[in-house]
N, C-alpha and C positions, 0 to 999 in steps of 0.2 A: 546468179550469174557466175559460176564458177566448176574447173574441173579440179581435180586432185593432181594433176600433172605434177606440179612442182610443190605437193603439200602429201608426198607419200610417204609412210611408216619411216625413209631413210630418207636424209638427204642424199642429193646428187654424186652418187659415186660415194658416200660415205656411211660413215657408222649410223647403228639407229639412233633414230633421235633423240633428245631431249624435250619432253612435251614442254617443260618449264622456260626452257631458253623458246618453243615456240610462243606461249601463252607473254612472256615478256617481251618478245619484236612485235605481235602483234598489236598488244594493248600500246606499246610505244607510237608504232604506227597509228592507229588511233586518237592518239594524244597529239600527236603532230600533225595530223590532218587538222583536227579541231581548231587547233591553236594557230596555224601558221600557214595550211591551206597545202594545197596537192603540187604545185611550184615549187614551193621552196621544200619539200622532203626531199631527202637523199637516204641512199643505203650509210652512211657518212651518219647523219642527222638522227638516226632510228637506233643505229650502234652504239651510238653515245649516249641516247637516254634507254636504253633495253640494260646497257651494261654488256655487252657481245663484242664480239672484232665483225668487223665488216665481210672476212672470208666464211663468217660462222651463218650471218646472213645470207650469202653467193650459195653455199652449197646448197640451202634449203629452198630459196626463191630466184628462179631465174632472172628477172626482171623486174624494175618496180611496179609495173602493171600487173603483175601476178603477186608481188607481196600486198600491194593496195587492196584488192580484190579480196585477195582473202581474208585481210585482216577488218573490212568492212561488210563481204558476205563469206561468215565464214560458214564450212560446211563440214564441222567438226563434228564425228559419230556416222557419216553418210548424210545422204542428202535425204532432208528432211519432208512431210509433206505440206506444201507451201496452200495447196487451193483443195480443201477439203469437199467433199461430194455429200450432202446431206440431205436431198432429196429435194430442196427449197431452192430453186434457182435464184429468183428475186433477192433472197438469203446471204446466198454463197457467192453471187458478183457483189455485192455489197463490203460484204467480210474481204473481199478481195482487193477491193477497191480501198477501202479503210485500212487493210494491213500494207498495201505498196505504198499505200500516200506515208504512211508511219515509218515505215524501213528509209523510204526518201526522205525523209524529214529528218532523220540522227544529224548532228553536226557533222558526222566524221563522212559521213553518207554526201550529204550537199557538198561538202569542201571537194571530196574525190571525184566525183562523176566526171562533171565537165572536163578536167584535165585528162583523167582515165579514156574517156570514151575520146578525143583527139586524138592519145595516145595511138588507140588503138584503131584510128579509120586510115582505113588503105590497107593497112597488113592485118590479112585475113588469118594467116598463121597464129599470129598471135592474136586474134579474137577468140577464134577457136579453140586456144590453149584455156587463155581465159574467162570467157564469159559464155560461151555460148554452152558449156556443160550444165550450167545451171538456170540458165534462160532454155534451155531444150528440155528440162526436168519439168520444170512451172508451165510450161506450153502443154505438153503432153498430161497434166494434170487437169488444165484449162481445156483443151480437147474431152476429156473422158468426161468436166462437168457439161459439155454440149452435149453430147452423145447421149448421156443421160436423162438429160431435159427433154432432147428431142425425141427419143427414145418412149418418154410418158405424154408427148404433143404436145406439149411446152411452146416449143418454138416454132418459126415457120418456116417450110423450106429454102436450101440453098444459105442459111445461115452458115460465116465465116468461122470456126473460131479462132483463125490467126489473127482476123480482120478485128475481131474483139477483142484477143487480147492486147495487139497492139494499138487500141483505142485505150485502153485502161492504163497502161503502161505509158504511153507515150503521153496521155493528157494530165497523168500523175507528174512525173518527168518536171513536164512544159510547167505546173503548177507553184510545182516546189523549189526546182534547181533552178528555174529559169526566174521563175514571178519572186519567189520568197516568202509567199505566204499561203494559208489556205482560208479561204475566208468559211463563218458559218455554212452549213448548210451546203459543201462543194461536193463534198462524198455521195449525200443522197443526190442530187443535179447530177451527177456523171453516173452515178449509180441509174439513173432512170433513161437516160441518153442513152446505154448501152442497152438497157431491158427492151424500151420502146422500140430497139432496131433489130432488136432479135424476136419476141415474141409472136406467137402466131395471134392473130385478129378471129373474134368470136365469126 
């Protein structure tokens, strides 16, 4: 869920950067999510345990919704391939399913969300800054793994894949951030919810 807006080669208006000064706001940022929750960070709070002044943080992250982000999905080297296409569908929603429940499970992960995504409902500008570059990456990869499937008769017609992935996403979410736990056996359950609504019938 992330773009490079405010994580480019320079900060804003300034010299290039230091990878070192980013790699220590962001593990700070992490450390203080864990510890103390998505309320109580401040650019103030992140400066003092990174070791930075607080303008060193401004120039590189506009907002704390764009430093959170990135410091909890980062997308250092480009963006990476999140929903791999292996030819196994049954496979490949599983592996997907298992790896979002896992990305939502980190501490730094659960602490942020909920605050983050308040943050961010209503002002669509700043969704778009941050989250939606890298929720549009993982969609458009979720796409090509229907395509594919359906493609070999896998599925049955008029299948969603936005409808799917926002099943996967949203019932991981509801699991983790919301419940706090994942009990035995959730991954395969949601994993066969999503198969059974997609597949075509012999």
């Amino acid at each position: 869920m992330s773009t490079r807006s405010a994580s480019a080669d320079r900060p804003l208006g300034g010299r290039p950067r230091d990878p070192q000064i980013d790699r220590a706001v962001l593990r700070a940022v992490r450390e203080l999510l864990a510890a103390d929750g998505y309320g109580r960070l401040s650019f103030e709070t992140v400066a003092r345990r990174a070791g930075v002044t607080r303008p060193t943080i401004y120039r590189r992250w506009p907002s704390k919704a764009h430093l959170v982000h990135d410091a909890v999905f980062p997308t250092e080297g480009g963006s990476p391939v999140l929903i791999a296409d292996t030819g196994d569908f049954v496979a490949d929603v599983r592996r997907m399913v298992a790896d979002t429940i896992a990305s939502y499970a980190r501490p730094e992960a659960r602490a942020a969300l909920p605050g983050l995504f308040t943050d961010l409902h209503g002002d669509r500008e700043l969704r778009a800054q941050v989250v939606d570059g890298l929720r549009n990456h993982a969609l458009a990869e979720f796409r090509a793994l229907v395509d594919g499937a359906r493609a070999r008769g896998e599925l049955r017609d008029g299948v969603d894949a936005g409808v799917l992935f926002d099943t996967i996403s949203g019932a991981a979410f509801t699991r983790v951030v919301s419940e706090g736990d994942v009990p035995s056996g959730y991954v395969e359950a949601l994993t066969q919810a999503v198969v059974l609504g997609a597949v075509a019938r012999p």
